[in-house]
BAVEXLUM-902528 format. One record per atom (N, C-alpha, C, O): residue in one letter; x negated, y, z negated. Coordinates in steps of 0.02 Angstrom, whole numbers, plus 50000, padded with zeros to 5 digits. Layout:
N
AXYZ;...
END
This chain:
370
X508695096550754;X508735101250698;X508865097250634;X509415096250609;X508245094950609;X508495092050536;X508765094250474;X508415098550447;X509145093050451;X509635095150383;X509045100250333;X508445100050323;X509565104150313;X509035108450263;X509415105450171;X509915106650137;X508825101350167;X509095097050082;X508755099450032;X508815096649977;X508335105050041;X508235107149941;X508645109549917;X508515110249857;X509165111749931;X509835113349877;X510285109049913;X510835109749886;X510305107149934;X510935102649977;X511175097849910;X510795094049880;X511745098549899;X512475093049859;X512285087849875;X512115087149933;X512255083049835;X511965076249850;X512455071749804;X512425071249743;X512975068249851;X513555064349805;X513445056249828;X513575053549882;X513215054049774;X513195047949775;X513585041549761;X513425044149707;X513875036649754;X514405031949731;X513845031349688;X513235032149694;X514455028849619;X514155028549542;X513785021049554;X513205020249534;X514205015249593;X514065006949584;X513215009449643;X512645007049640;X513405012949672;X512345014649698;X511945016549657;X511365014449651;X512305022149616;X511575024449574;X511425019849524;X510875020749500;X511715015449504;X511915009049443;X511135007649475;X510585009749458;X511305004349516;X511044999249571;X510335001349569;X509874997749550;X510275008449595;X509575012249598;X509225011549531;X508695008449529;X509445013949485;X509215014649420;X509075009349388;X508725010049337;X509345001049410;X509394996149403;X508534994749427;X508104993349385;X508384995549500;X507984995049522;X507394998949495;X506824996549499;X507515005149466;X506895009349456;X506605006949379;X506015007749361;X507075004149341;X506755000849265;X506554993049292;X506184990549249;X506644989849332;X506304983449370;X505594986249398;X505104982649386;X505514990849426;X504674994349442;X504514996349409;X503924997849417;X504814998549342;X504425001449280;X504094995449243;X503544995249217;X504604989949245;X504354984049198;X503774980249208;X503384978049167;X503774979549297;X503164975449305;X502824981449314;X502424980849267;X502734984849330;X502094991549302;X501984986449242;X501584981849246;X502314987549192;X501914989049118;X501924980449112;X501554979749064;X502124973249132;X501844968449149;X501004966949171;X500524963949146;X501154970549225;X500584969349252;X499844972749197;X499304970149181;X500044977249185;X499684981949148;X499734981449089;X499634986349052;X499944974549061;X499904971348977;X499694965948978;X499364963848931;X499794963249016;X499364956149060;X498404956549074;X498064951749057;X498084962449106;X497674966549107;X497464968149043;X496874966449043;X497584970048995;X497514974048943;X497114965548882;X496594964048853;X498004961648899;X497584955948854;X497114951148863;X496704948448826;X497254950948913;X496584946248946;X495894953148953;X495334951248935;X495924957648967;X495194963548932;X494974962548842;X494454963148811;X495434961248831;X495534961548744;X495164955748710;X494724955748667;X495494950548742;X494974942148752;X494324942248788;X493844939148765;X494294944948833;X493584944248873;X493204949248813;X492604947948808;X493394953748775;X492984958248760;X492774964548792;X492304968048774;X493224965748849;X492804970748915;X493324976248895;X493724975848849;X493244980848936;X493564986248960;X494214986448984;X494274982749033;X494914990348962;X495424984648995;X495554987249042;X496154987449053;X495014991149105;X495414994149162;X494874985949185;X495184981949222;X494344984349170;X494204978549196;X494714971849245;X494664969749303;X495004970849208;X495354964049250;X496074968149283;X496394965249327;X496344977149252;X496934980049276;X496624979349375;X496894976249421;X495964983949375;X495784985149440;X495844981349482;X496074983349535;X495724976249477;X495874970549537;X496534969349548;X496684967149604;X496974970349506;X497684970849533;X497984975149549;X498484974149584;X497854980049536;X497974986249570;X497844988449621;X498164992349656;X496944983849635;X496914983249694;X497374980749761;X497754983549800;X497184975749755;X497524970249765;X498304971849798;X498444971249858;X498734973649750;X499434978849768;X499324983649827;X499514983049885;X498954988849795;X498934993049845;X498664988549937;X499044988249986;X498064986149936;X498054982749993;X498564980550023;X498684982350080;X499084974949981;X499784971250012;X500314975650019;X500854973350036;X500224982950006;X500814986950025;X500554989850087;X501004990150129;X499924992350112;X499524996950142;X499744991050207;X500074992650257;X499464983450193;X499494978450239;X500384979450276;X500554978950335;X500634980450238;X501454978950263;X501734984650287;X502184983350327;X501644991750277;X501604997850276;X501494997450351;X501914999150393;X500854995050365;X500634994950447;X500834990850490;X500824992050551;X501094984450459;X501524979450479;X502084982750531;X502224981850590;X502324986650483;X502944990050484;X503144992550570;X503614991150606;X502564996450578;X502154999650635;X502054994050685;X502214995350743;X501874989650674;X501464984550737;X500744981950722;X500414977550750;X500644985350676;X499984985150645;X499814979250605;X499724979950544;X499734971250642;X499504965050598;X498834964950582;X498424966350626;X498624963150514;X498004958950487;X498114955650428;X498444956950377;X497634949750451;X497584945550383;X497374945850356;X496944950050368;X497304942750291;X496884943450223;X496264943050235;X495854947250217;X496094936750272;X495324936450280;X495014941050335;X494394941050333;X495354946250396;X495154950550417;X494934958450392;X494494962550406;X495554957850341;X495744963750288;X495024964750233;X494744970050219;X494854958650212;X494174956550174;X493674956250209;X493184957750174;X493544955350256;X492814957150305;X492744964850327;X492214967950323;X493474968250357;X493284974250370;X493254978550313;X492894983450324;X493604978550236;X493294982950175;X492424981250170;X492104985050133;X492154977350195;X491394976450172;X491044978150219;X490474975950223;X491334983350277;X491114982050378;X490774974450404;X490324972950443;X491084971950376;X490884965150417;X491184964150500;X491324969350530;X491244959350527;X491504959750583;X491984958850600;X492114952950611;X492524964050613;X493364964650605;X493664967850652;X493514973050683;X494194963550653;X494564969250721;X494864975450732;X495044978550682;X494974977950790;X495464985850761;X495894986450707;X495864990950665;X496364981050708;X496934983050671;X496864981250604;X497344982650568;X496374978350576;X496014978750506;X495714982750484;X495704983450423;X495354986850526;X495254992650531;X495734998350514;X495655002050466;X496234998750558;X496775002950532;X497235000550478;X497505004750441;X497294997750474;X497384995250380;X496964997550327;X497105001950286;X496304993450331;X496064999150283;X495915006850286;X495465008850249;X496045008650302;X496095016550336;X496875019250297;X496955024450266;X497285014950309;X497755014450263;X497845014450195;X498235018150164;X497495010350171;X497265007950108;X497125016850062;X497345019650011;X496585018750124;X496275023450084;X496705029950103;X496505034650069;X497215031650144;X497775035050142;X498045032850070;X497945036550022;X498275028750067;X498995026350010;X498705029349959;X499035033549928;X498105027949942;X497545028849866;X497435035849879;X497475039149828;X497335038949929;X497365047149913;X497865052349916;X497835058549914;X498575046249924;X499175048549907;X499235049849846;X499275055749828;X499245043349791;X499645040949746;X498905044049697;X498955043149637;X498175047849726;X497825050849655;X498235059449689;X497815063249666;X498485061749707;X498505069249736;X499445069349716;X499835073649736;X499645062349663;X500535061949661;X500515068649601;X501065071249601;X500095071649556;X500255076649522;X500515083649539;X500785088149508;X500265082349614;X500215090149661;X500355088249723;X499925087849767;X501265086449732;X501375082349817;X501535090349849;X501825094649816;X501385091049892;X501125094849928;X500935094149998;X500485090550019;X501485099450046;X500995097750117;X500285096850127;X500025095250181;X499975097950075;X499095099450106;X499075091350069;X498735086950094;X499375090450023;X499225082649999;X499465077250062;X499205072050083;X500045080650080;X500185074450152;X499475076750209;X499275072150244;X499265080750214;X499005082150255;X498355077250249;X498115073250290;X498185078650194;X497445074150165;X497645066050161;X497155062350158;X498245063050161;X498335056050158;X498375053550252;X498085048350268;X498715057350302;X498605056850366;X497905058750387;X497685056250439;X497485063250348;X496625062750377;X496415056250358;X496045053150396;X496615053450299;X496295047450267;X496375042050312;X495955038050333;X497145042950325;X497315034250375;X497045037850459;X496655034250490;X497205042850485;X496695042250566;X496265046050576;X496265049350628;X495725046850524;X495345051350529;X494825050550595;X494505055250619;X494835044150617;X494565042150658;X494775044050737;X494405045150785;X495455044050735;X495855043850799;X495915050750815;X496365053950787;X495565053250853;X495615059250873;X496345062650919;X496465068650923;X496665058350941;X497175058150975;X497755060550951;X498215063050983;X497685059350870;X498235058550818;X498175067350780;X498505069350732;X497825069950807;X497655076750773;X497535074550697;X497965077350663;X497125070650658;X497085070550585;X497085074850537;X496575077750519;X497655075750511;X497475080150438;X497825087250468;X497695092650440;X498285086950528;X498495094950553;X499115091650580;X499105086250609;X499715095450570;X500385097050606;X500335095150675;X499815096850702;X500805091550714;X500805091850781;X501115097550797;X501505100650761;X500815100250888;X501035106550884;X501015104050974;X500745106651023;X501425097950967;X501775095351046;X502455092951009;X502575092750949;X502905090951073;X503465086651060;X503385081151062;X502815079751079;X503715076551052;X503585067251045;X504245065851008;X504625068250966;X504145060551049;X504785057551036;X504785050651031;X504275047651048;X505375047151005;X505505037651005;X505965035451025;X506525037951022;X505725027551063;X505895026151087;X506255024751159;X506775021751170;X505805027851205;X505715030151306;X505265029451320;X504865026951281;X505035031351390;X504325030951423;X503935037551377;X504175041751339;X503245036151400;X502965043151393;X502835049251430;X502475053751410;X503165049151489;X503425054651513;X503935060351494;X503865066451499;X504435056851473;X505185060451466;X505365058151424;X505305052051417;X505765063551365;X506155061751315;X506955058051320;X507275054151284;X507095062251400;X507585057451420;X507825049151411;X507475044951437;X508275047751382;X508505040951365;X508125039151281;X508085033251264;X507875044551237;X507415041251221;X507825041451151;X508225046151153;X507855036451061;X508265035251026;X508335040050993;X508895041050970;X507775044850979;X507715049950942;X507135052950947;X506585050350938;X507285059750966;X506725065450965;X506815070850902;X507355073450893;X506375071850871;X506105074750817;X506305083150835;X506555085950884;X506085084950779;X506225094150793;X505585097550833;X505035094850826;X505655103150871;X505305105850922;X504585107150857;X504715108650799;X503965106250879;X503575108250828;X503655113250788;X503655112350727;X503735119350815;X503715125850780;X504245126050722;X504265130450679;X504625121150726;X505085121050662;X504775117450614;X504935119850559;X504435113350608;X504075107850557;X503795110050507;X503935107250454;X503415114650505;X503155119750444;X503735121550381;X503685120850320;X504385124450430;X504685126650377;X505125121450352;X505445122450301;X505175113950396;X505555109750384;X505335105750328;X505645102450286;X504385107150343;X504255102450276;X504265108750198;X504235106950139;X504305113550216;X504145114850166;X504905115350125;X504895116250064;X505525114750158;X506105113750102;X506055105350131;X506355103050180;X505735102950101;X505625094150111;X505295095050015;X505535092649964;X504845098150023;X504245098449970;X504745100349913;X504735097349859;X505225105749928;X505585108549884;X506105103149855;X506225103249795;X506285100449879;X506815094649870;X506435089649826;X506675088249771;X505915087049845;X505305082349828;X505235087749739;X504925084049700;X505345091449718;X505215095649662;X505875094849612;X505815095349551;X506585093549649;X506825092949624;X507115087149572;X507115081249591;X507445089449481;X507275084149459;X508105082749412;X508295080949356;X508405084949475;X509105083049454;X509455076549500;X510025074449508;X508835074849523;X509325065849567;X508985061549548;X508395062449536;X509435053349541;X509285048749513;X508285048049574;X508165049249633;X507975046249534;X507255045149557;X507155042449619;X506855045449664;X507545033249629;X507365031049703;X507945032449752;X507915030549811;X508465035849728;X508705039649793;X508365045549810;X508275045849871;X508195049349785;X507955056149791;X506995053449840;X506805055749894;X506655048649798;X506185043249847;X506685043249923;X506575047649965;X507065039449933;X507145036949973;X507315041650018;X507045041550072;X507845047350002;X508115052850049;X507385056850064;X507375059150122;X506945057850035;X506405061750053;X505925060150101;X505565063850136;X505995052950097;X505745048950159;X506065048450217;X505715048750268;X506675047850224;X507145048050278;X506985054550293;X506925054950354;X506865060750263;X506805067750291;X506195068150313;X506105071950360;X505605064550289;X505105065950333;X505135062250385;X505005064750440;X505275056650382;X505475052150454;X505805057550508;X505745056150568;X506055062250493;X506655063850529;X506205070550561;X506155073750613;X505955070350500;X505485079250529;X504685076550583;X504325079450624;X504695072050561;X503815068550606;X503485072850610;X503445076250662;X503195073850566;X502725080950579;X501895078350604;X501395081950611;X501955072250613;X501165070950662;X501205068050688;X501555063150673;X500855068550758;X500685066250821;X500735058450813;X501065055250854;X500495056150775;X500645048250734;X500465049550686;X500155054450664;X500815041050650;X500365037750585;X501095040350539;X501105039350479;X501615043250571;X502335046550522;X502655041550477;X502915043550425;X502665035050495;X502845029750466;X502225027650402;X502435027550344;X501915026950406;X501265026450351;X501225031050331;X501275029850271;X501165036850338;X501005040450285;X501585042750273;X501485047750238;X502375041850285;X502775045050256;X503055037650194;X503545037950156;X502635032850200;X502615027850147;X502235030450094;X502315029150034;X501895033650115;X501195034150049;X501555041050002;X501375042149944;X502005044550032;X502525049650013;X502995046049970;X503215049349923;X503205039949975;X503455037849928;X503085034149860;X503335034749804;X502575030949871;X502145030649815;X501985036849767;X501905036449706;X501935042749807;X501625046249762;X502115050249739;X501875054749704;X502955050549747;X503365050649718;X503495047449669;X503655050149616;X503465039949678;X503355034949613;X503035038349550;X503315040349499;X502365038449565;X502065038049526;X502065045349499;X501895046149441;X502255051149539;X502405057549504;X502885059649456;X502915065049428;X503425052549447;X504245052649417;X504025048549329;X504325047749275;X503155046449364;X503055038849281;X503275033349283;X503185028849241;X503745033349361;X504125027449375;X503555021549365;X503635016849325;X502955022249406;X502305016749414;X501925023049364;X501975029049355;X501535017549342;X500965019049288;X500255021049316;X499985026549318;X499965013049341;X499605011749354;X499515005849433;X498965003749452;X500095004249464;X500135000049504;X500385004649572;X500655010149567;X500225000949641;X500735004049682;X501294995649705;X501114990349730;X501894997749687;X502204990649705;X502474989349787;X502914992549815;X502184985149807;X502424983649888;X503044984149902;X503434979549914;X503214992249897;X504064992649936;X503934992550012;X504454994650037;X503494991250060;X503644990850102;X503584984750136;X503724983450195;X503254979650073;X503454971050105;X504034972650112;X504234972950170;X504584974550047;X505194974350042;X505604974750099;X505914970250128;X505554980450112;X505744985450202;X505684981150257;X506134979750297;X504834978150257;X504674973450292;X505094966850322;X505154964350378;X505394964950243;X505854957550275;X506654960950329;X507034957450362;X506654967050320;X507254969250397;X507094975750396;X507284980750365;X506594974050448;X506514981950495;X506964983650544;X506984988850577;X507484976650546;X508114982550587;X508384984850553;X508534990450575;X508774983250464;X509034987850442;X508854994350412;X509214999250401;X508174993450399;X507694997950369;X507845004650448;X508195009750450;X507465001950493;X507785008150548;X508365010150557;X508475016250552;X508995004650577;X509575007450553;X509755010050505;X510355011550507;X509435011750449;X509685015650393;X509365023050413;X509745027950409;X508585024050437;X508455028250454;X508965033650515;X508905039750517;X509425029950557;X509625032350598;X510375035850584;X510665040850605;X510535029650529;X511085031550487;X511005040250446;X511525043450441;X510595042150429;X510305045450374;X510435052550432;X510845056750412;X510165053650488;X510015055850515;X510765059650555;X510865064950586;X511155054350536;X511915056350562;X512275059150515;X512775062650524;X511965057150446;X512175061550395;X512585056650340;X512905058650291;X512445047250367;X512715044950307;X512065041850266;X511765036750284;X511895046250198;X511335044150150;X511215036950114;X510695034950089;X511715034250117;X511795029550060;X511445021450093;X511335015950068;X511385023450136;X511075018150169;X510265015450180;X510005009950190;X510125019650175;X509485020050163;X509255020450100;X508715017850084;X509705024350049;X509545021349968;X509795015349978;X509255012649994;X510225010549981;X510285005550003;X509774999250008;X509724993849979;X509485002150054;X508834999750087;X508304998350028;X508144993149998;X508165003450024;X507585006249950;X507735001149891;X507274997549871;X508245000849867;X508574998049824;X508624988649846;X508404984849802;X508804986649886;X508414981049909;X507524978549903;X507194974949865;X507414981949954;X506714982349965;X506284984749888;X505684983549881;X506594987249848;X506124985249772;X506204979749745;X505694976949724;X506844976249737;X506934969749709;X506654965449735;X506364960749707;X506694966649806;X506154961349867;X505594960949822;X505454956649781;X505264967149839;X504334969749809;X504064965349750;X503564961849742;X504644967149712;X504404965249628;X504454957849638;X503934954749646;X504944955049640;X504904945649645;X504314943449682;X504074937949669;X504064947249728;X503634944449774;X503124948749748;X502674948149790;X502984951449719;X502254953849688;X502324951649619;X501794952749588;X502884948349574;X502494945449526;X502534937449553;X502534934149502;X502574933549603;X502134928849615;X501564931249635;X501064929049607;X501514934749673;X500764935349702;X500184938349628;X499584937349636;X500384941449565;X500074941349519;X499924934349508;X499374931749516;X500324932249495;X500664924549456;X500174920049500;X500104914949466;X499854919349550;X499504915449583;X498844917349571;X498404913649551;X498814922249582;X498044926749568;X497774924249513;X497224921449509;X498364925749450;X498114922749376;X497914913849366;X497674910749319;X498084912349415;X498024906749416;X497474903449455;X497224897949445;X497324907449499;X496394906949510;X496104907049465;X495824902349436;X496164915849444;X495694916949378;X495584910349342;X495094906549344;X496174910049307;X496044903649265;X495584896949294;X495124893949265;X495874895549365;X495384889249398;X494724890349389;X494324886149369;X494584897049408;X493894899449407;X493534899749342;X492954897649333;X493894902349303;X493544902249228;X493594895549200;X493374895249143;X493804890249222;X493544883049180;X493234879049241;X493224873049230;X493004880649296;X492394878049358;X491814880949334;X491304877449335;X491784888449308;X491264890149321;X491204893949236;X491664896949209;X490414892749203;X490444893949126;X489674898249138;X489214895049111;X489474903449165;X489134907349187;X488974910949085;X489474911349049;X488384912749060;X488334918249013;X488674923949013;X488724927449064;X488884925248965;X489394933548962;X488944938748994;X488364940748987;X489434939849031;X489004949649048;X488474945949121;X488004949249144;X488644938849148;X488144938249195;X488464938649263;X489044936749272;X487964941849326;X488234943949377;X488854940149389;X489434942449387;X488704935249398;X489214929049424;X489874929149390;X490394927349418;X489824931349323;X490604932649294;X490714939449305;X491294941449312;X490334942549307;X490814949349328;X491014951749396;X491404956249413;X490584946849435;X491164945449487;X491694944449506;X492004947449549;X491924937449458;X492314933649449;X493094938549487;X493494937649533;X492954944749425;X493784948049437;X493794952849501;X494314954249532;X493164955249517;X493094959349599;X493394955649642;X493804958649677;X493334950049652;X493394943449703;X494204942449712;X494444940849766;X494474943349671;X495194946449672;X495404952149706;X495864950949744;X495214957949705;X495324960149738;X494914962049810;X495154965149857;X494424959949807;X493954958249886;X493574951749886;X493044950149861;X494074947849928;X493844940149933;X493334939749992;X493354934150019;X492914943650019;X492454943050046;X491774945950036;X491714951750056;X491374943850015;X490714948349984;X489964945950042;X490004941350083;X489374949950033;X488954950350060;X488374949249997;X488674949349944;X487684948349988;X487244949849938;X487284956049924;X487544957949871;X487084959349960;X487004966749974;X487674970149937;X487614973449885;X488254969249964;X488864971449925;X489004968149852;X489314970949806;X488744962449849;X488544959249749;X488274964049704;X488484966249650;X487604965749745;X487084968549713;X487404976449700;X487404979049644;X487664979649763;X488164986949715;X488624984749670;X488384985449613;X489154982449669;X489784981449624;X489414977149552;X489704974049507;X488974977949559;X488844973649473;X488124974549452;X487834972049403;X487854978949502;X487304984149487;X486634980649453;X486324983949411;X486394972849475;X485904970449453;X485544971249541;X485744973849593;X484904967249521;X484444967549574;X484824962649631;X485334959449621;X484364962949704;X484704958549749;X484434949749729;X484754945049751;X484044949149702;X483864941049670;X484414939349629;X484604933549638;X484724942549588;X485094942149533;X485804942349568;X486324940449541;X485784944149613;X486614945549653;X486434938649706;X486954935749721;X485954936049731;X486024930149757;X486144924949710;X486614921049720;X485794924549664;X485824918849612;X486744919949605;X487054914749618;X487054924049592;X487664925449564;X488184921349622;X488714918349621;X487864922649654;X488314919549765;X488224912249748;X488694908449744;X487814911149741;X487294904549716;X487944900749664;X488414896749668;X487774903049642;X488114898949569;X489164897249566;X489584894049535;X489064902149625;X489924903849637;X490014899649695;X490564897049696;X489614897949747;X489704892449798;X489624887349772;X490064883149784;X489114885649730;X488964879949720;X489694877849657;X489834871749658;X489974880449627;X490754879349606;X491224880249638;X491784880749613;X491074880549707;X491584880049762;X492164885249760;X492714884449787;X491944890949722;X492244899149709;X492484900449778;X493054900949802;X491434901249825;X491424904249881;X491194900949908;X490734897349887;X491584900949997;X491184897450045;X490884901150090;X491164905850118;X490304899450100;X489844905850181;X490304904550252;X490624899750274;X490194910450274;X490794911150339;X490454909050404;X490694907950460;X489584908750375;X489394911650450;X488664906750434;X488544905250375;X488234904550484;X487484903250449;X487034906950458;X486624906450413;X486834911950509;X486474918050497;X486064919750440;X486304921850388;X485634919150446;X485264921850379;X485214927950346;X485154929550287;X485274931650415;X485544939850411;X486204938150415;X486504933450441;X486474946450360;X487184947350377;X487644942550360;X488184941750388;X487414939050308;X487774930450280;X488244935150242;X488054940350216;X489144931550238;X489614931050223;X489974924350176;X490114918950202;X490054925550120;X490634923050097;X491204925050079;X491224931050064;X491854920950075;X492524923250051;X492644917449994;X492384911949983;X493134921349964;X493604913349914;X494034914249952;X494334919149974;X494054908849960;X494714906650007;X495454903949956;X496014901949972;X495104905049883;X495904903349831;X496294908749847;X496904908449851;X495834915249858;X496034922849851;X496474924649941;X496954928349948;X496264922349974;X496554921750038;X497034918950045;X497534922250056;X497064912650041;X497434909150024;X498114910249986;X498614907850012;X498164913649930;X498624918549888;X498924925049952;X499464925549980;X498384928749956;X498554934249996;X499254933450063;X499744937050073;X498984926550099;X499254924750167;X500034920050118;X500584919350143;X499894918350070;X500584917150054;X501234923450023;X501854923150023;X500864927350007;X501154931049989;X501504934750058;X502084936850059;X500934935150127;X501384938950179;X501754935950205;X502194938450238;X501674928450196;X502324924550226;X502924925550200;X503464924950231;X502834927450132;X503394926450100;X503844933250135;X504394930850152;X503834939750149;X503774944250185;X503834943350227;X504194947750251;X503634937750284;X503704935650350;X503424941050414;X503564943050470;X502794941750347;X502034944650416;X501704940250431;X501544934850406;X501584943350482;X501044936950533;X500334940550530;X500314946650537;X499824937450522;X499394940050530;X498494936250564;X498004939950572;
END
């Protein structure tokens, strides 16, 4: 029977909310970092300034989506993560990552209107595939964690009987509306309540992440970025669960706690991982002196956020002919941008491996394996 919290008293220690609020103008800043950084380098190139923003935004969202599933059991690496966005040849669990990806992103565009039917549409996004998982609908079995799959017996925690979940999420939603608590506690307790309510068959952990993005970004907290709070989470998933379990017994502060960690984590470790990125860019822009406006440079900033390309995938994202998207591959190997994965003449692959390379340091830093 999970707690009923849209009017529920919510008393916090003052040195936490410090703390929280501390944390929530640190995700506001690199928001608007990242997204002034973007802006001037658009301003210099002459382009558009969602131009060079998109690839980092990209980019973010992927390394949260990546860790998000982590979280779960769910490993892939950068260079798996980059073959299966293009369907190249990739394994399951790159697969369910990006599947992820495109959960988180139809969280954080649907954060104006959070909404059960909006959770509903971010769990079709991540298993739309998995039929098992009922996609995009309420479970309407019991399940439970941590036992066999027979019996709930012995097991760490079983969820509320289905038929309660409807009304559990909907004073969830109501709480989620409310705009009298500090921002990433009120994030964080709303997550602990959907954790607590599991309202699907799977995928409750991922998409009750993507519930916090699109809280973010519904508060103005994030602008334009999603920031990897769940590398954050990531570096102690025992306390991250122990806080969940804590929460559940009825002491809150622990899990803001958590939250409140796990952003300071995020941000240090996503502005190196900017901070490296920019620093391709730059390698790249004095290797390679391509004409303005030519395929090969407007590549340049895609490649950031998808370090694996095909001709065929050149030739959409920069919308010249397929001669003109080889010449562009062409000109970017031969500056040692990109290397081919494969020799096939069909179905030929390259990656930058500067961009990989960045990616896989960044999950170390996190201490994913992938």
């Amino acid at each position: 029977m999970p707690a009923i919290i849209a009017e529920a008293r919510v008393v916090i220690d003052t040195g936490l909310q410090a703390e929280a609020e501390d944390a929530v103008r640190e995700i506001t800043r690199f928001d608007a970092e990242v997204t002034a950084f973007a802006e001037r380098r658009a301003e210099g190139d002459g382009d558009d300034s969602t131009t060079e923003l998109a690839p980092l935004a990209s980019v973010l969202l992927r390394t949260e989506s990546a860790s998000s599933s982590e979280i779960e059991g769910v490993t892939a690496g950068a260079r798996a993560l980059a073959l299966a966005a293009i369907d190249a040849k990739a394994g399951p669990n790159a697969q369910l990552v990006t599947a992820n990806v495109a959960a988180m992103q139809r969280a954080v565009e649907l954060a104006d209107d959070i909404s059960i039917d909006a959770l509903l549409a971010a769990h079709r996004a991540l298993l739309g595939s998995q039929a098992y998982a009922a996609p995009g609908r309420l479970r309407d079995q019991q399940v439970w964690i941590g036992s066999n799959a027979l019996s709930p017996h012995t097991a760490s925690f079983v969820p509320p009987h289905p038929s309660r979940v409807p009304s559990a999420l909907d004073d969830l939603m109501a709480f989620v509306q409310r705009v009298d608590l500090p921002v990433l506690a009120q994030v964080a307790l709303a997550h602990a309540q959907f954790q607590t309510i599991h309202p699907f068959n799977d995928g409750n952990g991922r998409t009750g992440r993507t519930l916090v993005h699109a809280m973010l970004r519904h508060a103005g907290v994030t602008r334009t970025l999603t920031v990897p709070v769940s590398a954050g989470l990531l570096t102690d998933t025992t306390g991250y669960f122990q806080a969940l379990t804590d929460y559940r017994e009825g002491y809150i502060e622990t899990i803001i706690q958590q939250f409140i960690i796990a952003s300071f984590r995020a941000i240090d470790n996503g502005r190196e991982l900017v901070d490296d990125l920019e620093r391709v860019y730059v390698a790249w822009s004095e290797r390679l002196t391509p004409r303005r406006g030519s395929a090969a440079q407007r590549l340049l900033p895609h490649l950031l956020s998808q370090p694996a390309v095909t001709v065929a995938h050149v030739e959409a994202v920069t919308g010249v002919a397929l001669s003109a998207a080889q010449r562009a591959i062409d000109q970017l190997e031969g500056a040692g941008i990109l290397v081919r994965t494969n020799e096939n003449r069909r179905n030929r692959v390259w990656i930058a491996p500067d961009v990989i390379e960045a990616l896989d340091a960044f999950a170390e830093r996190v201490g994913r394996r992938g």
